[in-house]
GUMI-485694 format. One record per residue (C-alpha): x, y, z. Coordinates in steps of 0.001 Angstrom, whole numbers. Each point is the difference from the previous one (the first is absolute). Layout:
<sites>
SITE       px       py       pz
SITE        X        Y        Z
...
</sites>
This chain:
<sites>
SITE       px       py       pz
SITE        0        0        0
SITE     1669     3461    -1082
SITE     -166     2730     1815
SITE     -895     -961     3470
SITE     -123     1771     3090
SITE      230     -329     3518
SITE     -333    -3932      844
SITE     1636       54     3213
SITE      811     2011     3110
SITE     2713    -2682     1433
SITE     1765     2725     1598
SITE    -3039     1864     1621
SITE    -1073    -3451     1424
SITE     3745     -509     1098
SITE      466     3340     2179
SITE    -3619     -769     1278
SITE      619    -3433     1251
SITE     3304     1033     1651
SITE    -1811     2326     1875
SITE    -2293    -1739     1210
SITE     1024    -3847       85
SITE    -1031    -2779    -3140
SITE     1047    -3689      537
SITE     1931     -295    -3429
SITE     2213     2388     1176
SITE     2427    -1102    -3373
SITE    -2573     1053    -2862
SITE     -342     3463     2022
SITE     3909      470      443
SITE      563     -449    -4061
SITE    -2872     2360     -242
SITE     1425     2778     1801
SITE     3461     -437     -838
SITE     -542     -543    -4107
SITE    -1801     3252      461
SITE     2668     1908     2009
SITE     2617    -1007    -2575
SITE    -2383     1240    -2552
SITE      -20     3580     1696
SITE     3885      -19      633
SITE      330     -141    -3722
SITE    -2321     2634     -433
SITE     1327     3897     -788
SITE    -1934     3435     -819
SITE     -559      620    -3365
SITE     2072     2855     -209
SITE     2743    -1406     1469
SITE     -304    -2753    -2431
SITE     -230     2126    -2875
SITE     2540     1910      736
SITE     2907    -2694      378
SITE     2024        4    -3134
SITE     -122    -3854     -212
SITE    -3833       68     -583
SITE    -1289     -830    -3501
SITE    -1403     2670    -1469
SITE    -2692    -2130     -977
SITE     -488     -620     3754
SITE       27     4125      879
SITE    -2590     -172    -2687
SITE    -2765    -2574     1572
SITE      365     1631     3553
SITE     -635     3263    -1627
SITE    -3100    -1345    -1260
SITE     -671    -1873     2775
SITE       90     2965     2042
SITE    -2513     1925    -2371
SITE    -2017    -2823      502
SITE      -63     -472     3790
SITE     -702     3860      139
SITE    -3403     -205    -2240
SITE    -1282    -3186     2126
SITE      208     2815     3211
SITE    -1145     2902    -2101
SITE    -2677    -1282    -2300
SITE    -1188    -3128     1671
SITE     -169      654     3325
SITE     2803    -2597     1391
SITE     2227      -61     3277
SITE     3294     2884     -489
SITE     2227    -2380     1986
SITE     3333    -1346     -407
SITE    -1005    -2895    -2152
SITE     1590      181    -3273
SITE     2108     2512      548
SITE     3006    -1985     -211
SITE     1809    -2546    -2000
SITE     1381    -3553     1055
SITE     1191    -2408    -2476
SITE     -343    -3959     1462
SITE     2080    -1673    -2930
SITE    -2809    -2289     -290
SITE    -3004      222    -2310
SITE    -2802       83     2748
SITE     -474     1492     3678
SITE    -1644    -3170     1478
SITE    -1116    -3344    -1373
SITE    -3414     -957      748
SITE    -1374    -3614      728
SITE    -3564     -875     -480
SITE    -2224    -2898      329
SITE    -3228    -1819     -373
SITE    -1344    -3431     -575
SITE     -225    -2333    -2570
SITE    -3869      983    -1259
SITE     -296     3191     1774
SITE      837     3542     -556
SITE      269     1346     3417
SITE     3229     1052     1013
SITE     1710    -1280     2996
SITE       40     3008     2941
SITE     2674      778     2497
SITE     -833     2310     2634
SITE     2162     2719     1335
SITE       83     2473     2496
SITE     -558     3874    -1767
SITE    -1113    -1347    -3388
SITE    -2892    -2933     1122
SITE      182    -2680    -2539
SITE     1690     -396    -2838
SITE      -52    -2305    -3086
SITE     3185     -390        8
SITE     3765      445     1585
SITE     2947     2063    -1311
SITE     3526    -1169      311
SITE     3186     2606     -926
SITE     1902    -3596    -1025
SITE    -1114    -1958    -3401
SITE     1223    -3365     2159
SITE    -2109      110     2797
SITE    -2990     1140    -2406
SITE      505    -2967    -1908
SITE      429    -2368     3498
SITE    -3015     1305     1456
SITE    -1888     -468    -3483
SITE     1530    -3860       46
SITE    -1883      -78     3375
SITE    -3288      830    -1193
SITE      696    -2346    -2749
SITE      314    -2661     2457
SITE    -3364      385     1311
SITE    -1331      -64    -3299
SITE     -361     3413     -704
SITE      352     1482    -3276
SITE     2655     3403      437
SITE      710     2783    -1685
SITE     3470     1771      676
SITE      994     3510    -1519
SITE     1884     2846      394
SITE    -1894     3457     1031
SITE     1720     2835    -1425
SITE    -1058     2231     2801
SITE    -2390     -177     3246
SITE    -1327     2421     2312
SITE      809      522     3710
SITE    -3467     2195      387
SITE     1823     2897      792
SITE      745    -1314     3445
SITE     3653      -44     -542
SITE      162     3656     -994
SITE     2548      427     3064
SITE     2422    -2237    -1240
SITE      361     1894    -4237
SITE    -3441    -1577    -1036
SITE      211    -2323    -3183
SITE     2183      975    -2704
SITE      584      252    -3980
SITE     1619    -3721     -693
SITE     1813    -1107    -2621
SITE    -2576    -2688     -526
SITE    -2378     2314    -1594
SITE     1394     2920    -1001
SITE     1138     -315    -3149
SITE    -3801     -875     -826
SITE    -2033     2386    -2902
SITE    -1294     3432      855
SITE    -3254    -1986      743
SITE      848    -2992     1718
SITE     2242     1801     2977
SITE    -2880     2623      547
SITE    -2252    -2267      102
SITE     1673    -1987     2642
SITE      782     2987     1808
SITE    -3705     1214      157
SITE     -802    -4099      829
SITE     2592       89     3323
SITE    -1125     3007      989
SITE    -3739     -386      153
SITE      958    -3091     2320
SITE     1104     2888     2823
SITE    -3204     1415     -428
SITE    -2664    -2407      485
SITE      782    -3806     1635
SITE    -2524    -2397     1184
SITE     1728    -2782     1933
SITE     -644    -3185    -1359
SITE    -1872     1015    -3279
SITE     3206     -408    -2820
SITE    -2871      -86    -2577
SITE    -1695     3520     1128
SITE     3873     1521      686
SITE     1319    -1228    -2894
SITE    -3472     1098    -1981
SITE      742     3229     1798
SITE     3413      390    -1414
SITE     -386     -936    -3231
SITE    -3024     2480    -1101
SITE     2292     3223     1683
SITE     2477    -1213    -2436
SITE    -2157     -317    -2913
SITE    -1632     3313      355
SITE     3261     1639     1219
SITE     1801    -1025    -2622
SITE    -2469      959    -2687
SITE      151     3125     1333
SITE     3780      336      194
SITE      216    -1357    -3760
SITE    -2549     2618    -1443
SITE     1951     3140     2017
SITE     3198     -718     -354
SITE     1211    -2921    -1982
SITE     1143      366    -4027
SITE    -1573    -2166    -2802
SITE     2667    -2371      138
SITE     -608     -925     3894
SITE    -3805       18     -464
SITE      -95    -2702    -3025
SITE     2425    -1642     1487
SITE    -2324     -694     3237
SITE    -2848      -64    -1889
SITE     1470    -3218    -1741
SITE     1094    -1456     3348
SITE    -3463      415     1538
SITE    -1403    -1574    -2646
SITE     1490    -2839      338
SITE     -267     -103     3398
SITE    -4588      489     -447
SITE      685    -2846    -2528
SITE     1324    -1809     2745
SITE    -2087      844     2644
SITE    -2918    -1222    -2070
SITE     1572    -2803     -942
SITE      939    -1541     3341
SITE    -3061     1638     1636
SITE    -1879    -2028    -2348
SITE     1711    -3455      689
SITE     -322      857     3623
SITE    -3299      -74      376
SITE     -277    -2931    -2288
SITE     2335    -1734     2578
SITE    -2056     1262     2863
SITE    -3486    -1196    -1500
SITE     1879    -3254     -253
SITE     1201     -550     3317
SITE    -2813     1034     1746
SITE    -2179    -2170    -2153
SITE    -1395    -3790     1050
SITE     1966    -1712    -2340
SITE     2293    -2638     1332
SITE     3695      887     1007
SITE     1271    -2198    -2741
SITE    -2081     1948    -2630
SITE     1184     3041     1255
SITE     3400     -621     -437
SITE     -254    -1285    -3628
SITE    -2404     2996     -254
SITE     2917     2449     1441
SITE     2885    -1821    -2438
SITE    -2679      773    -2918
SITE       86     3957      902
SITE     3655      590      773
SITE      840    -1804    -3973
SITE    -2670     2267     -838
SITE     1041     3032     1873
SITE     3397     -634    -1373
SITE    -1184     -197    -3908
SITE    -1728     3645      502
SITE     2778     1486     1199
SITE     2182    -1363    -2997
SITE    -2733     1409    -1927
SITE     -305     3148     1589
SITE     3695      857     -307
SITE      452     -587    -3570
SITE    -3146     1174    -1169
SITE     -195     3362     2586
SITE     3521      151     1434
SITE     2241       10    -2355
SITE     1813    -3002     1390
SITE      518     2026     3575
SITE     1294    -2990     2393
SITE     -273     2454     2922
SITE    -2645    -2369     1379
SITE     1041    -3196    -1072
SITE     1576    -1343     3478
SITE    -3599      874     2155
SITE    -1480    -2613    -2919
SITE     2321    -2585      608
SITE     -658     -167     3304
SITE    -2841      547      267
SITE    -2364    -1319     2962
SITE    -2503      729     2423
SITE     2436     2320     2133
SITE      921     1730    -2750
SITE    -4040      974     -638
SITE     -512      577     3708
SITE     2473     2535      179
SITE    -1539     1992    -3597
SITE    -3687     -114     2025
SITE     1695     2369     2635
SITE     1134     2329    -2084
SITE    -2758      381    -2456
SITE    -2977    -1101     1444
SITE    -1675     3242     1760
SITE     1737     2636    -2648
SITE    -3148      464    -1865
SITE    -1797      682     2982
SITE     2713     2892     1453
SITE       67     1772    -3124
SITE    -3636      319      -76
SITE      302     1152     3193
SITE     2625     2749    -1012
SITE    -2440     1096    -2459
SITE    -3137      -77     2117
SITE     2228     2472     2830
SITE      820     2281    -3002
SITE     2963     -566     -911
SITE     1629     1575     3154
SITE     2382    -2100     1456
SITE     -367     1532     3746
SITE    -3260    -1420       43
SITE      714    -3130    -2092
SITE     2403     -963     2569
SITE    -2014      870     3009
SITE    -2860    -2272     -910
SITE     2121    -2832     -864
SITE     1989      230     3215
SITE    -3563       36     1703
SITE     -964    -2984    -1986
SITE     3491    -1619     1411
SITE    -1212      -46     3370
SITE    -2977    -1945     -520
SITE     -259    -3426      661
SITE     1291    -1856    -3386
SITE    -3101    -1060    -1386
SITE    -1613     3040      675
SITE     2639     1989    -1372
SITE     -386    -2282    -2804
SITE    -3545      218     -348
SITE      -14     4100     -207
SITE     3038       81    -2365
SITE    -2067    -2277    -2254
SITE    -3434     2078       11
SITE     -271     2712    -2267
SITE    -2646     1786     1211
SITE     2842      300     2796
SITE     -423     3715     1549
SITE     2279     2747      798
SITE     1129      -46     3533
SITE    -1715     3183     1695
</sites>
C-alpha cells in the first residue's frame, strides 16, 4: 500500500508503559529506545540546510517541506508545534515495521491493548528481525500476518517536549503531493484521537489529508506536481475500489453458512481472481506501474483488515466537513466530540447524514 500514514505509535506506548509499569517490559524498552535514537539523529532544518555536505536536492525538499508544514497551521487549522520542523535521516527505508494479524476465514484484526493509545490492530517494532519473529509467532498459532514498514507514525503530539516527530528520510524525497499529504495525515492524528477506534483515527487522518492536500495542490503547487498526483491518486481510487471490492466479497464469504472447507476453496478462488484483475488493471490502466505489486503477492486477510481502518469511515468525515461548512475549527470540534462517544455510538452518528451541527 503506497503512501501510508501513521500505523504505529511504538514509542508513545513505550514512554507510557515505563511510566507507569507493563509486564513485557522488552517490547516497551525497543519502543522507547528505537524512538530516542530516531530523535538523536534528528537536526533543525536550517541547520541541515545550511551544512555544506547537504545535497542540494535535500536543501530543496526541506524547503518545501517547510512551505508545506506552514500551510497545514495556516490554512487548515493544524497544531504549530515542533513536529516536522526538523530532519533525521534513519538509513533505513521505514520508521517502524508493523505486524498484523487475523484468522484463517476472518477479517478482523488481532488487537493489542496499550496504555495511552487503547487497542491497536497491530504492534510496531524499530528492528525488521524482531518484526519478522513476532510475525513467525502469529504464524504459529495459525494466524495469517502481514509485516511492513511505516514510513512515518504519529506520537499525538504528546512528545512535543522531547523535538516532536520529524522530516525522515523515509519519506521525504516523496512528490509535492505525496509528502503533504502525509504531513496533513500525521498531523490531524494530534488533533483528534479516540483510543481504541484505529478505523475512526485512521478515517480521521486520512480525509484531513485528502482535503488538505487538495487544497495545498490548487494554491500552491505547478502543473507538473498536480498531474503528477493526480496520476498517483488515481491509481491509488483504482485500488481502493479494487480491494474494497474483494473485501467485502471475502467478508460476505466468511460470514456466510457455508462449510469451512467451502470457504477456503471459495477464498483460493478470489485471491487467483483478485490477482488476474490486478494484472489487468496495471497493463490496461497503469501503464505497467509495479508500485503495488508486493501488497498482491501477499496478499491475505491482514492485509484487508488493515485497508478497512484506513478507508472505511472517510466518506462519512468528508461529508461531515462539508455539512460544518467547510471550516475546519468546527470540522474538528465535532469530530473530537464524536471521539468521546462510546464506539458504536460514535459510529452510529458519523454514519447518519442527517447528522446535525453541534450547538
Amino acid at each position: 500500500m503506497a503512501g501510508v500514514g501513521v500505523a504505529g505509535m511504538a514509542a508513545l506506548i513505550g514512554v507510557a508503559c515505563l511510566a507507569v509499569g507493563c509486564s513485557t517490559i522488552g517490547y516497551y524498552a525497543q519502543s522507547v529506545g528505537g524512538h530516542l535514537e530516531l530523535l538523536s539523529r534528528a537536526k533543525g532544518i536550517d541547520e541541515v540546510s545550511a551544512a555544506e555536505s547537504t545535497p542540494a536536492a535535500l536543501r530543496d525538499r526541506l524547503a518545501l517541506a517547510t512551505r508545506i508544514r506552514d500551510f497545514a497551521v495556516t490554512d487548515l487549522g493544524l497544531p504549530d508545534n515542533r513536529s516536522y520542523r526538523r530532519y533525521s535521516d534513519l538509513g533505513r527505508n521505514a520508521a517502524v515495521y508493523n505486524v498484523t494479524a487475523a484468522a484463517e476465514l476472518s477479517l478482523k484484526l488481532e488487537t493489542w491493548c496499550f496504555p495511552v493509545v487503547g487497542c491497536v490492530g497491530y504492534r510496531g517494532y524499530y528492528d525488521r528481525a524482531a518484526a519478522d519473529a513476532e510475525g513467525a509467532a502469529l504464524r504459529a498459532r495459525g494466524l495469517e500476518v502481514n509485516v511492513y514498514g511505516v514510513p512515518a507514525y504519529s506520537t499525538l503530539g504528546k512528545l512535543d517536549w522531547l523535538g516532536g516527530d520529524p522530516l525522515l528520510n523515509t519519506f521525504i524525497n516523496w512528490s509535492e503531493g505525496e509528502l503533504a499529504r502525509l504531513v496533513f495525515h500525521e498531523l490531524a492524528h494530534q488533533v483528534v484521537y479516540a483510543e481504541g477506534d484505529t478505523m475512526f483515527n485512521e478515517s480521521f487522518a486520512t480525509a484531513v489529508e485528502r482535503i488538505g492536500v487538495q487544497r495545498w495542490l490548487a494554491q500552491h503547487a505547478g502543473d507538473e506536481a498536480r498531474a503528477q498526483y493526480a496520476a498517483q491518486d488515481a491509481r491509488r481510487e483504482d485500488f481502493r475500489a479494487l480491494t474494497t471490492r474483494f473485501r467485502d466479497r471475502l467478508h460476505a464469504l466468511y460470514t456466510s453458512a457455508a462449510s469451512d472447507a467451502d470457504k477456503r476453496e471459495g477464498k483460493a478462488a478470489l485471491m487467483r481472481e483478485l490477482r488476474a484483475e490486478h494484472v489487468k488493471i496495471k497493463a490496461e490502466r497503469w501503464n505497467g506501474f509495479a508500485g503495488y505489486d508486493g501488497w498482491f503477492e501477499r496478499a491475505n486477510n491482514a492485509s484487508f483488515g488493515v485497508l478497512a481502518a484506513y478507508n472505511e469511515l472517510v466518506p462519512p468525515f468528508e461529508r461531515l466537513y462539508e455539512r460544518e461548512g467547510r471550516d475546519f475549527k468546527r470540522f474538528y470540534a465535532e469530530a473530537a466530540r464524536l471521539a468521546a462517544l462510546p464506539k458504536d455510538q460514535r459510529h452510529a452518528k458519523l454514519q447518519d447524514t442527517s447528522l446535525n451541527r453541534s450547538p
